[in-house]
N, C-alpha and C positions, 0 to 999 in steps of 0.2 A: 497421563498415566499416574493415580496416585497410588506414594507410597508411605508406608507408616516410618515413623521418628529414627534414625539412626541405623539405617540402609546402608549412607554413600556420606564417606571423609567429605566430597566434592560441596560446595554448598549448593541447596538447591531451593528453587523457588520453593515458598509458603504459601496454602493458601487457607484461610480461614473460613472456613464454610458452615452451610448446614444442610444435613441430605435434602430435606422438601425447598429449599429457597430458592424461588424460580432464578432470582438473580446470582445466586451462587451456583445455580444449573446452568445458565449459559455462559458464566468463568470457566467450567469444566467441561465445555465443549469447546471450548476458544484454546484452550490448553490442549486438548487433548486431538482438535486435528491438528497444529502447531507442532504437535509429534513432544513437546515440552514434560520431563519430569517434575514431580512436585509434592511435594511432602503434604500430605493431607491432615489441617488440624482442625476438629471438629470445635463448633460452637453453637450449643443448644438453646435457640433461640427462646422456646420454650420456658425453659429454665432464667432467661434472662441475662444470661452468661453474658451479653454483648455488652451489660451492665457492671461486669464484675472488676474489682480494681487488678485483678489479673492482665486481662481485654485492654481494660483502658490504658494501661501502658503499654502494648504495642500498636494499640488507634483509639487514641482523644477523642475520635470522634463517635465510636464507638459502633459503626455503621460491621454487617457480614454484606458479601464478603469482602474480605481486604488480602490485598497479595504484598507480599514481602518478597524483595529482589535483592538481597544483597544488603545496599544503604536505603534504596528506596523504599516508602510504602505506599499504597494506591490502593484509597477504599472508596469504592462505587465502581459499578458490574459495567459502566458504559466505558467508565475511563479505565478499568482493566485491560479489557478487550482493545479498546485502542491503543493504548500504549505495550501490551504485548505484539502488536508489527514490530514494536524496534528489540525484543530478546534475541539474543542469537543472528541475525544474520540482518537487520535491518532492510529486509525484501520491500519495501515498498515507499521508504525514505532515502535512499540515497543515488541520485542522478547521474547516471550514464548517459553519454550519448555522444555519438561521432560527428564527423568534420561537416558543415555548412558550406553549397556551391552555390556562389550568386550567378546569375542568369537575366539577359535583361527581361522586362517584362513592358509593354506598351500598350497594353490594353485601356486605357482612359490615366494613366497613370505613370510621376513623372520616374517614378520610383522603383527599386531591382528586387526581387520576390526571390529571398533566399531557398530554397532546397534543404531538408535533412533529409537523406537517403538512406535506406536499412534499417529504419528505428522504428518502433512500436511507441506510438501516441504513450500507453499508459506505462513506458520504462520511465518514464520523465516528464512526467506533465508540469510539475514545478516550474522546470526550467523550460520545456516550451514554451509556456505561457510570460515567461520573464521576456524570449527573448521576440517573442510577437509587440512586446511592447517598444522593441527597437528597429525590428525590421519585418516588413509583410512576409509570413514564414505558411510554409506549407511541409507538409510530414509524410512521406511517402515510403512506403515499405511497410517488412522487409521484401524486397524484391526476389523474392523464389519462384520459380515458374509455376502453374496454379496445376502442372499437373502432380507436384509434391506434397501438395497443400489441401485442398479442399478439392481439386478435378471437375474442377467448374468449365474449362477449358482443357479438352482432354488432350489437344496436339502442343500446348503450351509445356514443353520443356529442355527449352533450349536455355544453356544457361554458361556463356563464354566457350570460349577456345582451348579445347586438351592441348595442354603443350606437349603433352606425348600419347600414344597413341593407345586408347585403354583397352584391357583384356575382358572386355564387357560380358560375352556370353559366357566365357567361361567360368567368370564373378559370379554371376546370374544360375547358372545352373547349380554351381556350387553351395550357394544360399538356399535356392530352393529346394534343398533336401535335406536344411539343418531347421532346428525345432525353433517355436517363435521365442525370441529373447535371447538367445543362447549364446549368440556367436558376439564376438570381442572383434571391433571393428580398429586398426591401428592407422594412421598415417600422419607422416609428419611434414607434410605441404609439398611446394611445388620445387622451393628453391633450400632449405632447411636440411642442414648435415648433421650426421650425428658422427661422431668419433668412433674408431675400433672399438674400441673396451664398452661405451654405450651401446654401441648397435647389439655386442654379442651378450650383454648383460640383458635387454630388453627381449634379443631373440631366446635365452635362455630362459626366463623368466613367463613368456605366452609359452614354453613348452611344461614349464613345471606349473602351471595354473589349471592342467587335465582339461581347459575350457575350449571350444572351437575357436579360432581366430582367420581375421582375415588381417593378411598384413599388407600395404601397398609399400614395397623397394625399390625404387628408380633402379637403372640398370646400373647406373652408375657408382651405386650405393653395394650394390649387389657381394662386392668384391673384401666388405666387411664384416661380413656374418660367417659363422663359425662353419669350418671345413664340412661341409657334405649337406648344410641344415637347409639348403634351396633345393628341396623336395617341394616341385608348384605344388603339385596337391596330394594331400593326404588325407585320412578320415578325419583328422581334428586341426587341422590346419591348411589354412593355403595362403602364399606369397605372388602377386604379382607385379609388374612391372609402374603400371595405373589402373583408374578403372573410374566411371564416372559417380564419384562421389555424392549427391545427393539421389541419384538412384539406390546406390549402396546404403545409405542412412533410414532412407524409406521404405527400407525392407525390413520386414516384420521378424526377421532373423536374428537382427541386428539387438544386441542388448546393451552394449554400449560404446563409448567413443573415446581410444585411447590416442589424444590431439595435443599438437603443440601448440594450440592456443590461437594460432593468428586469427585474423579477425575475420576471416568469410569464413573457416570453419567452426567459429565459435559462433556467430551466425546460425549457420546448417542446421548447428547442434540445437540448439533453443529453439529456432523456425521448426525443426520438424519433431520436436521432445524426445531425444538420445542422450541418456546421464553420457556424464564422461569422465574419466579419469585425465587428469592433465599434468600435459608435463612441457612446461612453457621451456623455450630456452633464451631469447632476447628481447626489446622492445617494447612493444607494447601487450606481446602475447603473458606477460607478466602480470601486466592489469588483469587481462581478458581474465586470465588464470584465477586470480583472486577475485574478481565478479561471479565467475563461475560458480566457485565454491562456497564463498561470506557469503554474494549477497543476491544470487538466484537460485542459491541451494540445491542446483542440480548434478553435482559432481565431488570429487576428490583432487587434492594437489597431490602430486606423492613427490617424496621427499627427495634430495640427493645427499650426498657424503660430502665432507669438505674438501673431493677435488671435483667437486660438482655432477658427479655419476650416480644417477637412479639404479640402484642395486637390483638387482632380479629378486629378493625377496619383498621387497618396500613394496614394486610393480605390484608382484603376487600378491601384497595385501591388500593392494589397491582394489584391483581392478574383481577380487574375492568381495571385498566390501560393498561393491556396486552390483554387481553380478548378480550376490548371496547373503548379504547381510542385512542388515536391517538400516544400516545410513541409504542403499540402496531403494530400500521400498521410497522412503522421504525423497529421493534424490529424480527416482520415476515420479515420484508423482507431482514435482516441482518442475519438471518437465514435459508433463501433460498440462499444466497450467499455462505455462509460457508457450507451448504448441496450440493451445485452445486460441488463447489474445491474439496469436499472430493470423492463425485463421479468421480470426474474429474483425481485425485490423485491414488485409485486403480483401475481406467478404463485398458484396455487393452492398452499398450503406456503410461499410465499415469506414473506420476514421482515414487510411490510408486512399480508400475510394473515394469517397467525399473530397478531401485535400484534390487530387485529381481531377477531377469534376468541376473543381471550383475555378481551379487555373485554367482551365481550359475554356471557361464558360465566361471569365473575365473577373473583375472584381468584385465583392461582397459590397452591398448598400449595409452598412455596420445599423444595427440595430437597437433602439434604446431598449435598458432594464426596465422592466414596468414591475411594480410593488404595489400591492393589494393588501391596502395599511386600515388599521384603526387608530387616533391618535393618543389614545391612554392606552391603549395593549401594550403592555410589555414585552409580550413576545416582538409584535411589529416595531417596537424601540430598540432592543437592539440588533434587528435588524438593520436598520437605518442608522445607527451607526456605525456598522459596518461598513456599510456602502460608502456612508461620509470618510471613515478613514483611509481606505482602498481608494476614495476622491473618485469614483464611481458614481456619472450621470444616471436618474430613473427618474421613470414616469411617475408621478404618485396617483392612485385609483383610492381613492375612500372609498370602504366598507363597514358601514354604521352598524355596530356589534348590537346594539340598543334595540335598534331596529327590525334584528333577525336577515338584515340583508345577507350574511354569510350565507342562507338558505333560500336564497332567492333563484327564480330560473337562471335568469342572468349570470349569476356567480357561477350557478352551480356547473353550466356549460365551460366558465373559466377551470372552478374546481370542481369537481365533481366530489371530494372532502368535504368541499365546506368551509374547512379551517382556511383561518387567518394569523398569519400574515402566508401573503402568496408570493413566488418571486417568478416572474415567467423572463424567461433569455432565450428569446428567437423560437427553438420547438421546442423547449423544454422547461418544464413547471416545477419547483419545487415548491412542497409546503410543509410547513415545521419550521420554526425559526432554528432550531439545532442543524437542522439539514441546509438550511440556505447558508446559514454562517460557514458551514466546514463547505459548500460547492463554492460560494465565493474565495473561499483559503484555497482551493484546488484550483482555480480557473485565473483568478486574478492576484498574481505574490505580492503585487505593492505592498507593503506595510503589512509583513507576514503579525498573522494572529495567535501564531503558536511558538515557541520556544525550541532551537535544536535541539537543548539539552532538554534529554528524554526524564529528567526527575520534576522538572517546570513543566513540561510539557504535563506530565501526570498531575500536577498538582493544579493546571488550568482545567483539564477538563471534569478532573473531581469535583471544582467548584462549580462549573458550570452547570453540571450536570445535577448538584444541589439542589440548585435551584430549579432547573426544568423538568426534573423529576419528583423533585421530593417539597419544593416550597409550589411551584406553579401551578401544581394540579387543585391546589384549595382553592385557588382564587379561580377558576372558571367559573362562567358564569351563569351554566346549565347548575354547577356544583351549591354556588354559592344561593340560588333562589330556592336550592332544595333546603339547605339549613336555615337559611328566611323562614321555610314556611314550616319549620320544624321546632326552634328557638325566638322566631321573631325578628327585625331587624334590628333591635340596639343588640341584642345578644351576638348576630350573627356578625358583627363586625370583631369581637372581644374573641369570638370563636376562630377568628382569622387570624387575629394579629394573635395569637396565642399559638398556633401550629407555624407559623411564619418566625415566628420566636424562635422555635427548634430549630431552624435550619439556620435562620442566622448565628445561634449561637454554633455550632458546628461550624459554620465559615467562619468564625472568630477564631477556635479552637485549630483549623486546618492551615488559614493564612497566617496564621502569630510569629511561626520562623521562617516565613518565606517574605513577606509583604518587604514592599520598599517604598518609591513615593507609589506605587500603584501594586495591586493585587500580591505580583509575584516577580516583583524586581522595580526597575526607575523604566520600563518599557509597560505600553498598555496590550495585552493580549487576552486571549478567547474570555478567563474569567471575569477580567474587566466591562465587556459588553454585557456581561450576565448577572453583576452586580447591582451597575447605576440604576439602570430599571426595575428592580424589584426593592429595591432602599427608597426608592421613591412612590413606590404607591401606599396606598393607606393611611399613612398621615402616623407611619408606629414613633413612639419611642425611642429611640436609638442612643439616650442614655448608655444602658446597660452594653453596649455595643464599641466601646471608643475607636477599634481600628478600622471597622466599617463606616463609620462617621467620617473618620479622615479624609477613607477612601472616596467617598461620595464626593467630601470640597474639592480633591484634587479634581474627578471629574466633571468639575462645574465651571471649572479653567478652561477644557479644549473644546475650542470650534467644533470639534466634531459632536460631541456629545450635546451640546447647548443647541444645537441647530437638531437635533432629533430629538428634544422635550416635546411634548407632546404639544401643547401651547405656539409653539412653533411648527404647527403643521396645515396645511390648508382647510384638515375639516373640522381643524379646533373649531368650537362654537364660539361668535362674536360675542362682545360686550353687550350689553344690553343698557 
């Protein structure tokens, strides 16, 4: 949503754009489902503006567009967009994930096949993957009966033992004559007290929100709430005793979920997408509470006073805000996301099926990486040192670029692209050397490639992105026979190293306050694979260049790098 200069005290993202720039058009779609405010500052490409020494003091590099975060700045439309998952709520970086049950396992094997239960594969792929490297791990959930879920199994929903005894049809009936969305679902677990002055603060507070509620009160609770207020039912409210809660959540009445957080109903809540207003009181439901609302953006924390009591107006604004407001829309629709995965997770094929299937079926024959390399491509360079630093076994398949085998029947049954470098892992094929790098950074943590801190992090994938966008497309070599046979071949080398110039001098300009013995500190990540191999072909000058020179010798030190020179690879051409 952009706005013009001097709106909001608050400081708010920049972004430097121009209306026709396809790349500054899909900044502005990355922002704007992100639900992200952002000051719109126009720069006319046209005009050259991106030139002007105005420009070049908020980006050196002088690239549209470029986003301004505070201290950060991040120019290139790739690394925008990736480094916008971590604004506001860091939804897709930070790892959750509950307790691991060993179990023996004897299938050919001498070893115990740990269990994560109730987790979605993609809450934590990071850290599953860390800890497969320690123990044979399988990922099963979230365990909802399927008839909540997707109704693949229509008598599937049985789901533990009412400890007391629910008022089911009466729940039931009474929903089914309230509009979709409408009704405020409350309950605060099985074993969970709330105090006099709480209970009648919260019961007073669903009566002044004019909103339908459903409240579940143990009997036992009963004797807390305000003199006469246990009317079971009324036309905008009803109290009772229990009632089977994911039945209640799965109903279309239902608008959202005012929970004390513990962990099967913050489960429920995600499993079957119901925002929720939260209001933790001990443990762990404290966590849950701040996952809920930082970092899967589907709910509100509401506040208490400093003797710990959620006031009836705070509730009321809460539960208004989710209900009615516009954090609400964000907060729904952050909860159809996490409801989509988790269907997606025990679908038929889904990741939590598969894990199932596998264990039951015995142990996996582990399968080598096979790479579909050329040995001067730079794209397939660093690739392969990727793989070397991750210390990642592959098959090497030579694809002679020279030769047009990229385009051969053969290949093309492998890739149906074409492109090289290829990475195939069991069923699945990536091609793009950008996209193999970040599926190895998601699958394999060894020797993570990317930096926590989100300003490093932006400033690797700006450089990489330099390079794969804006220096490597000259040098293809559909590209490069066209300007052969346009300027000739001495020209068409001068014509290379001359656009290949531009971008290096831009990485000179980007790394200058970031570089350390390598790219973006004394550690080698994502920029650093995107670097060596493009510093290394054509034989440029690098004079003009001193920190990129630097950077090349450091990377002529590590095994990893040296062992993925091109010269060192099986379909180098022999001596002669």
């Amino acid at each position: 949503m952009a706005t013009s200069s001097g709106q909001e005290e608050t400081k708010k993202l920049q972004l430097y754009s121009y209306h026709r720039s396809s790349c500054s058009f899909r900044v502005r779609i990355a922002l704007n489902l992100k639900g992200l405010n952002y000051e719109y500052k126009a720069v006319n490409l046209l005009k050259g503006e991106q030139h002007s020494p105005e420009y070049l003091k908020v980006n050196p590099i002088g690239y549209v567009p470029a986003l301004v975060d505070g201290d950060i700045l991040v120019s290139d439309s790739f690394a925008i967009v990736m480094v916008s998952n971590g604004f506001n709520s860091y939804l897709d970086e930070i790892p959750i994930y509950k307790t691991y049950i060993p179990c023996p396992y004897e299938a050919n094997s001498n070893e115990n096949l740990f269990f994560i239960a109730n987790l979605r594969r993609t809450e934590s792929a990071t850290v599953i993957e860390w800890m497969k490297t320690l123990w044979p791990l399988k990922v099963v959930g979230p365990t909802i009966p399927s008839m909540y879920l997707d109704r693949r199994l229509e008598n599937d929903n049985d789901y533990g033992v009412n400890l007391i005894k629910p008022n089911h049809n009466e729940c039931m009936e009474w929903l089914n004559d309230k509009p979709k969305g409408s009704v405020v679902y409350v309950a605060f677990g099985s074993y969970g007290e709330l105090g006099p002055e709480q209970m009648e603060e919260v019961a007073w507070g669903l009566h002044d929100s004019s909103l339908n509620f459903l409240w579940v009160v143990r009997a036992s609770e009963e004797e807390k709430l305000p003199k006469g207020f246990v009317d079971r039912k009324t036309e905008k409210g009803l109290v009772v005793a229990w009632c089977r809660q994911l039945e209640v959540l799965s109903h279309e009445s239902i608008g959202c979920f005012v929970t004390h957080c513990g962990f099967n109903s913050t489960l429920e809540a995600i499993s079957l997408g119901v925002p929720v207003v939260a209001m933790p009181q001990w443990t762990d439901q404290i966590t849950n509470a701040k996952c809920l609302e930082d970092i899967w953006g589907v709910g509100v924390r509401v506040k208490h006073d400093e003797k710990g009591i959620v006031r009836r107006g705070n509730l009321v604004s809460c539960i208004k805000a989710i209900m009615e407001g516009e954090q609400g829309v964000v907060a729904r629709r952050n909860a159809k996301k996490w409801r989509d995965l988790t269907k997606e997770a025990v679908a038929e094929g889904g990741s939590s099926d598969k894990d199932i299937n596998a264990t039951t079926s015995g142990p996996e024959e582990s399968k080598k990486l096979q790479l579909y390399s050329y040995h001067t491509s730079s794209c397939s360079f660093r690739v392969r040192i990727a793989l070397n630093l991750k210390g990642l076994e592959y098959e090497y398949k030579a694809v002679n670029l020279l030769k047009r085998e990229q385009h051969s029947p053969e290949y093309l049954k492998v890739n149906p692209i074409g492109y090289v470098p290829a990475l195939v892992d069991g069923d699945i094929l990536i091609s793009d050397s950008f996209a193999i790098v970040m599926y190895l950074e998601e699958k394999y943590p060894q020797h993570p490639l990317l930096p926590s801190d989100l300003g490093k992090r932006a400033i690797n994938y700006q450089a990489a992105n330099i390079v794969s966008a804006n220096i490597q497309p000259l040098q293809n070599l559909d590209v490069l026979k066209y300007i052969e046979e346009k300027v000739g071949p001495d020209a068409k080398i001068s014509w290379v190293q001359k656009n290949i110039n531009k971008g290096f001098e831009a990485l000179e300009k980007l790394l200058k306050d970031h570089a350390g013995k390598y790219a973006t500190g004394d550690d080698v990540y994502l920029a650093d694979l995107f670097l060596a191999p493009q510093i290394q072909r054509f034989n440029l000058d690098m004079t003009p260049f001193p920190l990129l020179s630097r950077l090349n010798e450091a990377y002529m030190q590590l095994p990893a790098f040296q062992d993925a020179l091109p010269q060192n690879q099986p379909d180098f051409p022999a001596a002669t």
